[in-house]
Biopython code that builds the backbone (N, CA, C, O; Angstrom):
import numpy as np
from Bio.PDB.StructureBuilder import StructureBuilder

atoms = [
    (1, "UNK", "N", (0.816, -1.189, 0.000)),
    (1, "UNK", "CA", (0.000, 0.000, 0.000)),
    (1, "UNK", "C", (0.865, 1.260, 0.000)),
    (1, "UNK", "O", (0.631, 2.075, -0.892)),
    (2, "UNK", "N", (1.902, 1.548, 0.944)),
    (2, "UNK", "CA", (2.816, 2.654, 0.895)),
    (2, "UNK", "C", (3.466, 2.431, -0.355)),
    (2, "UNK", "O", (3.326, 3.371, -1.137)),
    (3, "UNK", "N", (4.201, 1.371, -0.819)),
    (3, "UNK", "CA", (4.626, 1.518, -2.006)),
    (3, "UNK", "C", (3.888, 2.074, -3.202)),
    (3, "UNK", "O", (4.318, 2.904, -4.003)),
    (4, "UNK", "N", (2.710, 1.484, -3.193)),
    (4, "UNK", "CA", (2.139, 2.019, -4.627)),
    (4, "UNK", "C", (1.840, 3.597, -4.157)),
    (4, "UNK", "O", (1.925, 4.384, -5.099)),
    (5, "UNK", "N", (1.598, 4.032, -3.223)),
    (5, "UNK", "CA", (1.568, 5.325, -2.960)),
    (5, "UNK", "C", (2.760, 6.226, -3.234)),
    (5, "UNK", "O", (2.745, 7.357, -3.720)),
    (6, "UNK", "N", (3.816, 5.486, -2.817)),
    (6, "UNK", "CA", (4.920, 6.563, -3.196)),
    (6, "UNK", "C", (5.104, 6.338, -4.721)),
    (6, "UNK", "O", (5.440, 7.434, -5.170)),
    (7, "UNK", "N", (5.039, 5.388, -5.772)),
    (7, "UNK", "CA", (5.038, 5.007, -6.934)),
    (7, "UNK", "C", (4.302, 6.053, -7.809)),
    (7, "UNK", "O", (4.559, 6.511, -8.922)),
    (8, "UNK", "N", (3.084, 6.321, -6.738)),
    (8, "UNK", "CA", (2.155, 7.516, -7.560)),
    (8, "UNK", "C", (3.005, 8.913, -7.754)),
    (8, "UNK", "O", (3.391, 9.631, -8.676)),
    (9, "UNK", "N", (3.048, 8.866, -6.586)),
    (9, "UNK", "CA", (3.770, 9.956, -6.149)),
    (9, "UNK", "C", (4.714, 10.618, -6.615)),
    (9, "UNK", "O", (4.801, 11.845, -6.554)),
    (10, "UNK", "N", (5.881, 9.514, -7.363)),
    (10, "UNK", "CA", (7.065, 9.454, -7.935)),
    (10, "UNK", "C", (6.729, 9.885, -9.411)),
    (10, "UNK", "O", (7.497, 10.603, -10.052)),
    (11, "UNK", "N", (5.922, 9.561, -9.755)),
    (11, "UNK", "CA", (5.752, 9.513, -11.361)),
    (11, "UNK", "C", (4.538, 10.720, -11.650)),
    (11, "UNK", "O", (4.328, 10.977, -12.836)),
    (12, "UNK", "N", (3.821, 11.387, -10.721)),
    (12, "UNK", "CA", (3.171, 12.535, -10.670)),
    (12, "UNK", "C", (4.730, 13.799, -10.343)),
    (12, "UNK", "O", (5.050, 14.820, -10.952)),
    (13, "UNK", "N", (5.213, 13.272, -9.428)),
    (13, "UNK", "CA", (6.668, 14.456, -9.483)),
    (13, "UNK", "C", (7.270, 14.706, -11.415)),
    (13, "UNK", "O", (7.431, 15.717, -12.100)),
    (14, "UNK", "N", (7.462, 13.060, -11.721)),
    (14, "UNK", "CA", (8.279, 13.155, -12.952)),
    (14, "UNK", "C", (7.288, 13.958, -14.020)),
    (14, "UNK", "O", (7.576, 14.839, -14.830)),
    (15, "UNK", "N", (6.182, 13.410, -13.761)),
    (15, "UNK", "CA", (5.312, 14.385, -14.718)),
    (15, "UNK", "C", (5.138, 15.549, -14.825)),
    (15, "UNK", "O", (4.685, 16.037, -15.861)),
    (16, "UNK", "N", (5.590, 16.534, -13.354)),
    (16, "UNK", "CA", (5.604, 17.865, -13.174)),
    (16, "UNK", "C", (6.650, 18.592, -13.303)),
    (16, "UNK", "O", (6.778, 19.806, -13.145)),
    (17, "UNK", "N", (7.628, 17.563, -13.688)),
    (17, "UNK", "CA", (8.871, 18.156, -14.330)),
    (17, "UNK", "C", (8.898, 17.913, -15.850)),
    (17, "UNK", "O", (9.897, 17.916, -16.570)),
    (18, "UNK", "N", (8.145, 17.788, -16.059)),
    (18, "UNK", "CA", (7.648, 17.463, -17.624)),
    (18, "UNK", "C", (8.622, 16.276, -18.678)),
    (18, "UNK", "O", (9.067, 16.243, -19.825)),
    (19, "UNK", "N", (8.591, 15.348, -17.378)),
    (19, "UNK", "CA", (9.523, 13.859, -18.165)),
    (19, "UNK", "C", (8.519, 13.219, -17.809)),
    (19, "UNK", "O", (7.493, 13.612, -17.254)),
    (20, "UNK", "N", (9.065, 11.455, -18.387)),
    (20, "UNK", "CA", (7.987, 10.900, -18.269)),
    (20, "UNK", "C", (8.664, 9.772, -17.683)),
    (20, "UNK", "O", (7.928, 8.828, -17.394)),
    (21, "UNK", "N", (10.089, 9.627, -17.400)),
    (21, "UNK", "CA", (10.846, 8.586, -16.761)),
    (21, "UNK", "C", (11.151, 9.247, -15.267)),
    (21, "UNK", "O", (11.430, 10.438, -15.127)),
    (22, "UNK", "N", (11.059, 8.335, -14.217)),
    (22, "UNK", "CA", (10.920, 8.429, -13.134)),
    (22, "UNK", "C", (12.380, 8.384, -12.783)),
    (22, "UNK", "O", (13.020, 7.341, -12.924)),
    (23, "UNK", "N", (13.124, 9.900, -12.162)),
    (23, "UNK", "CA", (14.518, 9.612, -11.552)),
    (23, "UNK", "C", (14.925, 9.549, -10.248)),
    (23, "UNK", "O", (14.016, 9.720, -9.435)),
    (24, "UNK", "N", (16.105, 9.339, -9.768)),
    (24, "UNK", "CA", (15.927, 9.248, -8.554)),
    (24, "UNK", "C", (15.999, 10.318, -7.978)),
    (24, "UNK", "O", (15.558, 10.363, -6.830)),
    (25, "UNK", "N", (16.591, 11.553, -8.596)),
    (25, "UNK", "CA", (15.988, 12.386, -7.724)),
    (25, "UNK", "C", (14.222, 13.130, -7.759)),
    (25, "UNK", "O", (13.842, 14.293, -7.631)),
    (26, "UNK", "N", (13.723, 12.269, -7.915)),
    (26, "UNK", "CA", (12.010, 12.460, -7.843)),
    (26, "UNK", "C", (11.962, 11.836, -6.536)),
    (26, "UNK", "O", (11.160, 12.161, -5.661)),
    (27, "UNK", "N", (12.942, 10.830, -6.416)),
    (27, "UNK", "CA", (12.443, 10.002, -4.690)),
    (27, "UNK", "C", (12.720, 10.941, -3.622)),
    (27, "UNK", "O", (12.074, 11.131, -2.591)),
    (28, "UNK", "N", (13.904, 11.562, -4.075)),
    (28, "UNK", "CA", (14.717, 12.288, -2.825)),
    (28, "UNK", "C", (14.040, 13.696, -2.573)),
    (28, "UNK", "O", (14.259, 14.491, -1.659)),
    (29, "UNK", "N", (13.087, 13.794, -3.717)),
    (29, "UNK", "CA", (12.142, 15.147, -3.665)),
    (29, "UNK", "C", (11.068, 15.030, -2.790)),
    (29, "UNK", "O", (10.724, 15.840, -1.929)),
    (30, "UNK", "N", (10.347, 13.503, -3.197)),
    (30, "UNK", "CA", (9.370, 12.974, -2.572)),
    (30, "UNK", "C", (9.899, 12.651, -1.058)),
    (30, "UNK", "O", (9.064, 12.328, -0.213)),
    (31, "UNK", "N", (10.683, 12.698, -0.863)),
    (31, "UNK", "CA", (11.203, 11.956, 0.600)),
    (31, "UNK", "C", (11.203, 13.240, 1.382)),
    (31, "UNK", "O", (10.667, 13.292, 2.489)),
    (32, "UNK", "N", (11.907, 14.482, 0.723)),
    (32, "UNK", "CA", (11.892, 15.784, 1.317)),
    (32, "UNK", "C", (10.918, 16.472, 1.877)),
    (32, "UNK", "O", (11.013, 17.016, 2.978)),
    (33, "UNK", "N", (9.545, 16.496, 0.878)),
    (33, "UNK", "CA", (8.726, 17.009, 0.821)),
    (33, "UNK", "C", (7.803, 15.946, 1.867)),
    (33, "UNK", "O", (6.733, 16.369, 2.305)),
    (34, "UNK", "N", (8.261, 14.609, 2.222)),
    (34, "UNK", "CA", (7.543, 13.941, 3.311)),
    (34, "UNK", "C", (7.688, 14.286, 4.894)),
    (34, "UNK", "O", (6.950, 14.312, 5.879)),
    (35, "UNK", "N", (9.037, 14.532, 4.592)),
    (35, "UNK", "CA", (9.688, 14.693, 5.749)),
    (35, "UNK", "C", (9.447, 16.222, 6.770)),
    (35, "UNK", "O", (9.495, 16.376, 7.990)),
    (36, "UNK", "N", (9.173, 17.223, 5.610)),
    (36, "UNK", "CA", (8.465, 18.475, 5.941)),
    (36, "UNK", "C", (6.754, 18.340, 6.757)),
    (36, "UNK", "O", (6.344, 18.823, 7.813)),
    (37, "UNK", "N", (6.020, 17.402, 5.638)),
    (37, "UNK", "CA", (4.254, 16.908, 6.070)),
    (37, "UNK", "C", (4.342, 16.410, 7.302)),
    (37, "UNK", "O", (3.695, 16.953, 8.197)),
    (38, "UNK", "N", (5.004, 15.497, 7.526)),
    (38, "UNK", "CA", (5.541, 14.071, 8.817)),
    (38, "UNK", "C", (6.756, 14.078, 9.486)),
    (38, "UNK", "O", (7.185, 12.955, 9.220)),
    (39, "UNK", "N", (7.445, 14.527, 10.064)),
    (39, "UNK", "CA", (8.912, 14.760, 10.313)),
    (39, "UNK", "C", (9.058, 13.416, 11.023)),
    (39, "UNK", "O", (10.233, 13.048, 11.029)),
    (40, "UNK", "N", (8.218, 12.578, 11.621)),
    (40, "UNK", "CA", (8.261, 11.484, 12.398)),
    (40, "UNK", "C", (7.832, 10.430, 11.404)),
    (40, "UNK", "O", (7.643, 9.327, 11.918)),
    (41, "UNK", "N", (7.588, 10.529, 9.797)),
    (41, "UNK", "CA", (7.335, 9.367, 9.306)),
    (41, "UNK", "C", (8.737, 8.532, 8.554)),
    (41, "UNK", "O", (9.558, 9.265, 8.003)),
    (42, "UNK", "N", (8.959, 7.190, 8.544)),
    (42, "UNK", "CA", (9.965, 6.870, 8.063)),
    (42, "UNK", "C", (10.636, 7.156, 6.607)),
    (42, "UNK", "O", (11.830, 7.105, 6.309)),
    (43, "UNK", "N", (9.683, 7.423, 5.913)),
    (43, "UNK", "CA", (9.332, 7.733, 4.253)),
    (43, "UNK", "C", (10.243, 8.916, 4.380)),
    (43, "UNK", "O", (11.238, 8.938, 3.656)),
    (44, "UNK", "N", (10.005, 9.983, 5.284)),
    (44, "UNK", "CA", (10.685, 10.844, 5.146)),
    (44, "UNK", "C", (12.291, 11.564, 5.287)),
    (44, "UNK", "O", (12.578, 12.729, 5.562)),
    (45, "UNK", "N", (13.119, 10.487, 5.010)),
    (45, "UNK", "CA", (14.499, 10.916, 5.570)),
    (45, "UNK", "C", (14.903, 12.001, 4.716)),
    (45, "UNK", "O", (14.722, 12.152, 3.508)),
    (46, "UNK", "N", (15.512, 12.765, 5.602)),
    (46, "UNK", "CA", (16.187, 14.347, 4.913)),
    (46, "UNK", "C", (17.178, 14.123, 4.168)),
    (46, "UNK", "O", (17.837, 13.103, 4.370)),
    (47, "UNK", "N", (17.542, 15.046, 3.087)),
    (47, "UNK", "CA", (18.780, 14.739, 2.045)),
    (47, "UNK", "C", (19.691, 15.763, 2.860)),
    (47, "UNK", "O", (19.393, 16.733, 3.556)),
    (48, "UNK", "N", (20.945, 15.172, 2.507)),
    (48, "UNK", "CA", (22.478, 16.030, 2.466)),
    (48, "UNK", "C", (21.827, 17.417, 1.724)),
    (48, "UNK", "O", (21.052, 18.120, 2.373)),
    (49, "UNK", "N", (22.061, 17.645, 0.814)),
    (49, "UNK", "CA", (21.176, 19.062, 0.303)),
    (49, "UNK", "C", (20.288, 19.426, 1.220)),
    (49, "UNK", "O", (20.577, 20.527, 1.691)),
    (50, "UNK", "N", (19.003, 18.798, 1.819)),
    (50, "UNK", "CA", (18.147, 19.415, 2.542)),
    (50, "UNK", "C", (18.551, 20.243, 4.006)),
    (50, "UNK", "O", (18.088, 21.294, 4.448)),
    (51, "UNK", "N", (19.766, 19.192, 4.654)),
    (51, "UNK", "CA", (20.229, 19.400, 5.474)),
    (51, "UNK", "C", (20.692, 20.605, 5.733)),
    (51, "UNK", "O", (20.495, 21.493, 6.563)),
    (52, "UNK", "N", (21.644, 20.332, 4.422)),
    (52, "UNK", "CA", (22.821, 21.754, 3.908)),
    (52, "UNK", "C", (22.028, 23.104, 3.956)),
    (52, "UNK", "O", (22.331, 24.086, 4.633)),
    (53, "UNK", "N", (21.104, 22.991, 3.230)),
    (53, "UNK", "CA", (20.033, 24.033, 2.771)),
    (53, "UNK", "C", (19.305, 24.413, 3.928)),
    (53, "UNK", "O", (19.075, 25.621, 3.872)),
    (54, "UNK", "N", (18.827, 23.864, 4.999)),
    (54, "UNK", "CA", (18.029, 24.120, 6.328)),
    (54, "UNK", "C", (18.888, 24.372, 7.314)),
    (54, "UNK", "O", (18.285, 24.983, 8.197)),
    (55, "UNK", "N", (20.293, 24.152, 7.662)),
    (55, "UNK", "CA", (21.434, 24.609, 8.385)),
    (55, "UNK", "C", (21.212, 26.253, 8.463)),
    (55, "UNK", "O", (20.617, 26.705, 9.442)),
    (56, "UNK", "N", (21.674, 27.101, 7.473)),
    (56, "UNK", "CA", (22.174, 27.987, 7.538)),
    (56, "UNK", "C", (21.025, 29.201, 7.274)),
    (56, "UNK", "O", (21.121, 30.406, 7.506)),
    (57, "UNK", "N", (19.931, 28.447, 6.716)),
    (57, "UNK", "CA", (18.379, 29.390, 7.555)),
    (57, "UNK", "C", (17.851, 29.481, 8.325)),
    (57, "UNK", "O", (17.091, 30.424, 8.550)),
    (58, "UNK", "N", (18.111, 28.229, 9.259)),
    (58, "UNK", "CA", (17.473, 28.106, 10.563)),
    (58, "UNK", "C", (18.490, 29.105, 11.362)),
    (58, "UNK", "O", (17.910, 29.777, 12.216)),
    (59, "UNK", "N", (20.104, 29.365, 11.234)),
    (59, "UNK", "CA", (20.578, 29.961, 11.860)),
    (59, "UNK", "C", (20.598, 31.779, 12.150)),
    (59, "UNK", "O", (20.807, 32.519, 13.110)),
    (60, "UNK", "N", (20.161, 31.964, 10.339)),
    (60, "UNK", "CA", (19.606, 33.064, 10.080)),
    (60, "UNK", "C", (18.379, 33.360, 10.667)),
    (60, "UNK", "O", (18.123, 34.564, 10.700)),
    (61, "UNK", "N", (17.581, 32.639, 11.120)),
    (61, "UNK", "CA", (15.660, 32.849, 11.683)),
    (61, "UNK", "C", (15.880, 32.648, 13.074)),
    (61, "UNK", "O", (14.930, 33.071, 13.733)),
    (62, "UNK", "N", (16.897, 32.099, 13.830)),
    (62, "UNK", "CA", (17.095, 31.754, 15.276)),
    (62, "UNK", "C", (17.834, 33.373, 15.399)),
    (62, "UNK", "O", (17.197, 34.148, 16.112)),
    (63, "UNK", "N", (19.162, 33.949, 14.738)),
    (63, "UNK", "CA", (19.635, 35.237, 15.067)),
    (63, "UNK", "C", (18.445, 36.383, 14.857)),
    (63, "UNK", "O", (18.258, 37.345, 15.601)),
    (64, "UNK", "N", (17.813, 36.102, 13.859)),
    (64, "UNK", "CA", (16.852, 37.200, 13.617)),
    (64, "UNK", "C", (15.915, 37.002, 14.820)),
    (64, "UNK", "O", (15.362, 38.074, 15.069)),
    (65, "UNK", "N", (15.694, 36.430, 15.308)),
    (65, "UNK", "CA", (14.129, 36.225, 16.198)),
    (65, "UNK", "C", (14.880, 36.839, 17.726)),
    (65, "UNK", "O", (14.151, 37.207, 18.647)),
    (66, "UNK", "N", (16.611, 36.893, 17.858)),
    (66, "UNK", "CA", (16.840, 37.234, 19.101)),
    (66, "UNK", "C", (16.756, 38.309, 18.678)),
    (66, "UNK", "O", (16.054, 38.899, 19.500)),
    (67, "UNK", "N", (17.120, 39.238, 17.612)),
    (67, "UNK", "CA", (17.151, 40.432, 17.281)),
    (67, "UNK", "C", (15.370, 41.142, 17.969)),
    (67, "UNK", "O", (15.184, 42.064, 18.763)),
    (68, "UNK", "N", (14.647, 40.512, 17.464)),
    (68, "UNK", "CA", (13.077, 41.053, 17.648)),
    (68, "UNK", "C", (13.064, 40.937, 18.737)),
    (68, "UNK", "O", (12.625, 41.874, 19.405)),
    (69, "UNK", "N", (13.475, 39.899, 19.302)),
    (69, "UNK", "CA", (12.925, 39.678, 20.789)),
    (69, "UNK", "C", (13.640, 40.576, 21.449)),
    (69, "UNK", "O", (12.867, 41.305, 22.071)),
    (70, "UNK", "N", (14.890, 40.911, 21.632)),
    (70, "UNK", "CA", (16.003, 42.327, 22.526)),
    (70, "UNK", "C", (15.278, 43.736, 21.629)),
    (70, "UNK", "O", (15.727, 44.879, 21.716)),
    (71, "UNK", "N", (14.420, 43.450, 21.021)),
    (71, "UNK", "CA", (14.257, 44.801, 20.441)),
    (71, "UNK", "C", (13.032, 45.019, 21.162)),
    (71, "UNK", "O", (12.883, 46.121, 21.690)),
    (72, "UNK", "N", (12.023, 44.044, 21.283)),
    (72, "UNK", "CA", (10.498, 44.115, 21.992)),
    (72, "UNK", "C", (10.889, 44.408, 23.412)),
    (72, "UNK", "O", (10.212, 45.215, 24.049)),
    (73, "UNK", "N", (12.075, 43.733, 24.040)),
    (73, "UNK", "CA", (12.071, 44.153, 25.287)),
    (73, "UNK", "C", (12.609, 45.456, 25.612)),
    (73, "UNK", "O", (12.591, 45.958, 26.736)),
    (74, "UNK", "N", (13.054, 45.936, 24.639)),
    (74, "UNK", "CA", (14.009, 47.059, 24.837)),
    (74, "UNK", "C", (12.436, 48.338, 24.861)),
    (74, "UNK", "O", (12.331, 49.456, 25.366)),
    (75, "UNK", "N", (11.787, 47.775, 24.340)),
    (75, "UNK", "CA", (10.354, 48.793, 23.573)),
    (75, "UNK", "C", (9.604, 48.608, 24.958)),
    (75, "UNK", "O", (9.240, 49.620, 25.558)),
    (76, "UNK", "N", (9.393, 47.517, 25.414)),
    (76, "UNK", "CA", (8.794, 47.535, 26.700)),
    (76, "UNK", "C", (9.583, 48.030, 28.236)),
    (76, "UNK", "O", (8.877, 48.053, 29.244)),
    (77, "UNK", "N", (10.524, 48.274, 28.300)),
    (77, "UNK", "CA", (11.193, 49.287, 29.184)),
    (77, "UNK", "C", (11.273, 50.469, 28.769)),
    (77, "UNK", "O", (11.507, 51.415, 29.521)),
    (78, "UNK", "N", (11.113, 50.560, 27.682)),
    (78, "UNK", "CA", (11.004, 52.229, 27.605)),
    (78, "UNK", "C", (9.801, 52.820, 27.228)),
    (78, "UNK", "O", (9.710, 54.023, 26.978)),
    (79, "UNK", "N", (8.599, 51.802, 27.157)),
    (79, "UNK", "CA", (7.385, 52.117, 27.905)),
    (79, "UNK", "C", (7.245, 52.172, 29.380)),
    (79, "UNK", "O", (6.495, 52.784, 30.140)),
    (80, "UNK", "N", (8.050, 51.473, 29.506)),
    (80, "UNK", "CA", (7.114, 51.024, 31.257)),
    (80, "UNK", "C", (8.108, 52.344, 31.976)),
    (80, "UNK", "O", (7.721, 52.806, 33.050)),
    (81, "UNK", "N", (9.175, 52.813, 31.434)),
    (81, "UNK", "CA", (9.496, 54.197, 32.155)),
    (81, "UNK", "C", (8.485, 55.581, 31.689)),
    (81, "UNK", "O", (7.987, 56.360, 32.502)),
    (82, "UNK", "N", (8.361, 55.645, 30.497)),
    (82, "UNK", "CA", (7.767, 56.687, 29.804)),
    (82, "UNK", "C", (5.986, 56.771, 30.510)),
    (82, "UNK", "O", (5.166, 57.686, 30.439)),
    (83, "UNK", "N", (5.892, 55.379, 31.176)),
    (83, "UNK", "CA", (4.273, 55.357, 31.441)),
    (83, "UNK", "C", (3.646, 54.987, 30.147)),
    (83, "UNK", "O", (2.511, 54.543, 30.321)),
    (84, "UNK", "N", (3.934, 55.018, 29.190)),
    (84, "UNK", "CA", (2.857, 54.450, 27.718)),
    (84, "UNK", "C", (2.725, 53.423, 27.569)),
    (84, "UNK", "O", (3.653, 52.645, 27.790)),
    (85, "UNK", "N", (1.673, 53.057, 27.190)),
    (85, "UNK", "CA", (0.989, 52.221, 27.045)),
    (85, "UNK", "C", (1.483, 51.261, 25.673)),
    (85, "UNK", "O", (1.630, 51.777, 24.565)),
    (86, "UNK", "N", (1.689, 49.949, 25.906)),
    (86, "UNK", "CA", (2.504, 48.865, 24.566)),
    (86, "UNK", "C", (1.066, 48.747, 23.293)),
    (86, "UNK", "O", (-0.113, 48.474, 23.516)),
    (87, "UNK", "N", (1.656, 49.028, 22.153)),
    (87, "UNK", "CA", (0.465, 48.746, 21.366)),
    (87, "UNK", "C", (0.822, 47.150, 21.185)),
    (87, "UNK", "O", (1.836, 46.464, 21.308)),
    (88, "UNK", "N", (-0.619, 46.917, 20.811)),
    (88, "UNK", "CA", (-1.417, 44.901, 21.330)),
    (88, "UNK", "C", (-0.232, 44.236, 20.420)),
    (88, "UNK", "O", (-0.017, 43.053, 20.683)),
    (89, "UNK", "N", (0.621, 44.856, 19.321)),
    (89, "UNK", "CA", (1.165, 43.596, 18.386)),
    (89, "UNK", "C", (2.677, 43.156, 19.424)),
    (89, "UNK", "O", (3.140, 42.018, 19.500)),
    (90, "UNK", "N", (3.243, 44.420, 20.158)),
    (90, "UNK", "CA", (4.373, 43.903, 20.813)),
    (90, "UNK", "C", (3.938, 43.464, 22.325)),
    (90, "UNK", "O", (4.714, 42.982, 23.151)),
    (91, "UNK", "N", (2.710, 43.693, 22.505)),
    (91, "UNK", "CA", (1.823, 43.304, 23.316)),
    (91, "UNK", "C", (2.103, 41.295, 23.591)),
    (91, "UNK", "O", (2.528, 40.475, 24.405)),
    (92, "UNK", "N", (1.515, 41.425, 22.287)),
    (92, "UNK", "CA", (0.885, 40.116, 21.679)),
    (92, "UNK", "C", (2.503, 39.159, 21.615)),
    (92, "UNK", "O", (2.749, 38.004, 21.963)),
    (93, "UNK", "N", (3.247, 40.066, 21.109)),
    (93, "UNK", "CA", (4.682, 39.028, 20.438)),
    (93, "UNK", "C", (5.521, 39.100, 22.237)),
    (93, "UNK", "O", (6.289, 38.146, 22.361)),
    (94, "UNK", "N", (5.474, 40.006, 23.497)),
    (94, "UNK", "CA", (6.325, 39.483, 24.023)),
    (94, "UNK", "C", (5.862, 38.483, 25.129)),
    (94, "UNK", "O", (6.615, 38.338, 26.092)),
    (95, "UNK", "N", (4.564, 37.703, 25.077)),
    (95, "UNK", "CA", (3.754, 36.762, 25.723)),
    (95, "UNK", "C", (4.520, 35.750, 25.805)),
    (95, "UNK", "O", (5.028, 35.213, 24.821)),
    (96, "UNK", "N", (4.730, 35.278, 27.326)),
    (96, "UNK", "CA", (5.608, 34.004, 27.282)),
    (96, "UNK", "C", (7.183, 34.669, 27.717)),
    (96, "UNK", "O", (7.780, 34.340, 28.742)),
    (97, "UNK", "N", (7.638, 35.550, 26.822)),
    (97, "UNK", "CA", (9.022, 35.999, 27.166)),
    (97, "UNK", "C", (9.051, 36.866, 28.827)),
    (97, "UNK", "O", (8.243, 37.650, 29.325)),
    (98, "UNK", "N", (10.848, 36.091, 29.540)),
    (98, "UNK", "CA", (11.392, 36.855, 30.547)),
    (98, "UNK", "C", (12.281, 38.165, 29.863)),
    (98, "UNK", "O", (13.321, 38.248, 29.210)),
    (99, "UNK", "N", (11.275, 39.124, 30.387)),
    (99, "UNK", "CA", (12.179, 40.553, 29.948)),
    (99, "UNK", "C", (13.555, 40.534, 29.851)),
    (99, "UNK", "O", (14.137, 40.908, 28.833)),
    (100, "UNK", "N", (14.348, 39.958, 31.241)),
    (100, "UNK", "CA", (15.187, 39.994, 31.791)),
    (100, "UNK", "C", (16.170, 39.575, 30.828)),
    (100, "UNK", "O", (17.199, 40.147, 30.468)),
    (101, "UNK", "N", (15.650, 38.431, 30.459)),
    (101, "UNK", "CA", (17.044, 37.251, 29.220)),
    (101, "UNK", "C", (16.172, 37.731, 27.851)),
    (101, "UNK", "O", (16.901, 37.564, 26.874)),
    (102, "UNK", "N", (14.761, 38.309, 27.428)),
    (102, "UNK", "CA", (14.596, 38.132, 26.038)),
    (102, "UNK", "C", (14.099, 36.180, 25.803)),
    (102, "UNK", "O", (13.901, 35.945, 24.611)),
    (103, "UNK", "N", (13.980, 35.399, 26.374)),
    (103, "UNK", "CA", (13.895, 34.165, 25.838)),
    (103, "UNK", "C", (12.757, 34.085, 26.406)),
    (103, "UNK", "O", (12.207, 34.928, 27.115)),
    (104, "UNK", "N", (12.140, 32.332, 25.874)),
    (104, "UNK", "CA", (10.845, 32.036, 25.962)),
    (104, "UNK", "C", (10.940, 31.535, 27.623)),
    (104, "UNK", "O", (11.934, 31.097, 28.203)),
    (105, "UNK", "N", (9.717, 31.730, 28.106)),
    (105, "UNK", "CA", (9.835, 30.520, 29.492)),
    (105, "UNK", "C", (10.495, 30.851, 30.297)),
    (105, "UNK", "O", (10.989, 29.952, 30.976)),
    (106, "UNK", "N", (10.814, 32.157, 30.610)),
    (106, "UNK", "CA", (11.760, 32.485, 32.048)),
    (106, "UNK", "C", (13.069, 32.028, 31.657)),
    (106, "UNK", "O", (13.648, 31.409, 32.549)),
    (107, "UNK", "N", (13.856, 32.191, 30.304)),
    (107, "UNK", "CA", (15.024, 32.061, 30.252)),
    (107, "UNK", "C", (15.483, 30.560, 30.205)),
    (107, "UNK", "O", (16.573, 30.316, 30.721)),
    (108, "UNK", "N", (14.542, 29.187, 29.460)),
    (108, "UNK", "CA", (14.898, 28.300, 28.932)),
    (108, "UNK", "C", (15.637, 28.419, 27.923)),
    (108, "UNK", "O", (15.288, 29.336, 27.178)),
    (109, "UNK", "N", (16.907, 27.603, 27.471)),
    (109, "UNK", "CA", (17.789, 27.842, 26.466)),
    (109, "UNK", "C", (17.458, 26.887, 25.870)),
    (109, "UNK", "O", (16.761, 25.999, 26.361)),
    (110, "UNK", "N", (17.887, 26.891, 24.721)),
    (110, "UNK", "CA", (17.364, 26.243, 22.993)),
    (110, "UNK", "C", (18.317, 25.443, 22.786)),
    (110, "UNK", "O", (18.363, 24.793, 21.742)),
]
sb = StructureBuilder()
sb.init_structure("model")
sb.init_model(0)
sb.init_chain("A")
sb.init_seg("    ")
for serial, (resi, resn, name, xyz) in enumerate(atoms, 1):
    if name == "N":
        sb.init_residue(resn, " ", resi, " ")
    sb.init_atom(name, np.array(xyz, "f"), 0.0, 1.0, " ", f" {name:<3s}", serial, name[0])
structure = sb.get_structure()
């Protein structure tokens, strides 16, 4: 049953690349794109490329997100001296965060 499913699967990829022979990298597409839907299904093992390729954005979206987060807290101390009032979106985004560290959860590390 999984087989003929990924079989479909494989040869609907090759077709959307507009061949009609099934290669292997149609599997390793299909495996990628499983592994994103299911991260816990076996079908889905990550490629060397995928790896490569998700390394060095995740590191870019983990630096950027401390950036927002030292920036929201920085916005909420200089409300809470000024007396003004936080509008609801940095409101909304520093929920969960310790002022103190910027992190989620009272300063759980990642």
């Amino acid at each position: 049953m999984v087989y003929n499913c990924l079989a479909k699967s494989r040869q609907k990829l090759a077709i959307h690349a507009k061949r009609q022979t099934v290669m292997p990298k149609d599997m390793q597409c299909l495996c990628d794109l499983w592994k994103t839907i299911d991260p816990t299904s076996p079908i889905g093992h990550e490629s060397k490329l995928a790896q490569d390729t998700r390394s060095p954005h995740d590191k870019v979206f983990f630096n950027r997100m401390v950036e927002q987060r030292t920036a929201a807290c920085a916005k909420v101390w200089d409300a809470a001296k000024g007396g003004v009032q936080l509008d609801h979106v940095t409101a909304h985004f520093i929920k969960g965060l310790d002022l103190r560290t910027g992190r989620p959860d009272g300063g759980s590390k990642r």
